[in-house]
C-alpha positions in Angstrom: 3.6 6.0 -14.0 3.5 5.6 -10.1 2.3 1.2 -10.4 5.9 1.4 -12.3 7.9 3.2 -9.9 6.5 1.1 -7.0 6.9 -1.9 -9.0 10.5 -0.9 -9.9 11.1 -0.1 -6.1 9.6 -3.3 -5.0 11.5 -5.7 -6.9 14.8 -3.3 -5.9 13.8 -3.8 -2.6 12.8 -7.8 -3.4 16.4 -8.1 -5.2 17.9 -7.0 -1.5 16.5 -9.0 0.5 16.9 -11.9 -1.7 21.0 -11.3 -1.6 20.5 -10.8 2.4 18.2 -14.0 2.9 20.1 -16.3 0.9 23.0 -18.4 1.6 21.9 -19.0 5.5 22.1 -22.3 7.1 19.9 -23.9 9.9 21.7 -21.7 12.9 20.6 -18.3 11.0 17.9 -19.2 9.2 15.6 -20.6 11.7 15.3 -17.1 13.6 14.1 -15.3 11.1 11.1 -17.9 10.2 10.3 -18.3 13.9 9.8 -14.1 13.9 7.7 -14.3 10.9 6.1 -17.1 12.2 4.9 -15.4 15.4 4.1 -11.5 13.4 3.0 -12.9 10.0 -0.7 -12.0 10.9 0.1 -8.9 13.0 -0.8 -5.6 11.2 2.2 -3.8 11.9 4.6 -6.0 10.0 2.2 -8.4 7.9 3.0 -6.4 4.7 6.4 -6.8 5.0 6.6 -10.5 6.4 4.5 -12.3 3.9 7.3 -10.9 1.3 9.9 -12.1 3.2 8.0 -15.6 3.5 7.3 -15.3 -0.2 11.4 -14.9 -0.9 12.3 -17.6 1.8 10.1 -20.0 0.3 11.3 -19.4 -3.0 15.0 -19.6 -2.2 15.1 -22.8 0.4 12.2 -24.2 -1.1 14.9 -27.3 -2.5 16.4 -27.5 0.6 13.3 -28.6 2.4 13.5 -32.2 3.8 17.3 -31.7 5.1 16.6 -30.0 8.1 13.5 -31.2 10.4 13.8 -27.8 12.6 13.4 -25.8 9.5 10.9 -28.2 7.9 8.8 -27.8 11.0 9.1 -23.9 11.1 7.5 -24.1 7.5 5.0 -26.1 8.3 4.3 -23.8 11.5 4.2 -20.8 8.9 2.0 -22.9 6.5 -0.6 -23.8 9.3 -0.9 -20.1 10.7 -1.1 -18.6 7.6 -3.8 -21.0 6.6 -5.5 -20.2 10.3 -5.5 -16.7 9.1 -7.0 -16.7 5.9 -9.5 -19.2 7.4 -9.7 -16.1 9.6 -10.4 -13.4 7.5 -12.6 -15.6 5.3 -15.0 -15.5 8.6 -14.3 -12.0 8.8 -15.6 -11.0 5.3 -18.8 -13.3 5.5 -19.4 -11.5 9.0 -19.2 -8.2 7.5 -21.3 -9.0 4.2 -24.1 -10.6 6.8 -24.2 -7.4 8.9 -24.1 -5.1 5.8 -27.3 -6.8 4.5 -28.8 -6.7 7.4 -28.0 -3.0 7.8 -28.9 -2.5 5.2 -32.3 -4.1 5.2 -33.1 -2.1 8.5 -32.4 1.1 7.2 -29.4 1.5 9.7 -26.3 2.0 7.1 
């Protein structure tokens, strides 16, 4: 029952800022990807900025290739989140490499 309720409050929410993100052109559209471009990977708004990316992408998505500053802000948001899941990758190996040998020393 609650995984429905936050579903049903998520795509509310998605639906929202769908109907606020949409319909901008180059002039109000390029602050808001170069603000998720520099927080995407900061804890503090990461949650909330890689659904906003998600709903960006899908609604200019077509318009990609008529704007270079846009087309380059994309391509910045492509490359750091790429970066960061290269990132975290590291991150997880690190962890599972110390856990073993915690682990095989007794120390966990």
């Amino acid at each position: 029952y609650q995984r429905r309720v936050r579903e049903a409050v998520v795509s509310t929410q998605s639906t929202g800022m769908k109907s606020v993100l949409s319909g901008r052109n180059e002039q109000t559209l390029a602050p808001i990807l170069s603000f998720i471009v520099r927080n995407v990977t900061d804890p503090k708004h990461c949650t909330v900025l890689v659904d906003v990316a998600h709903i960006l992408t899908d609604l200019y998505s077509s318009v990609l290739g008529m704007s270079p500053a846009i087309d380059n802000l994309f391509e910045r948001l492509r490359r750091r989140l790429q970066w960061e899941i290269k990132a975290q990758e590291q991150y997880m190996k690190l962890q599972g490499a110390m856990e073993c040998i915690f682990s095989a020393s007794g120390l966990e």
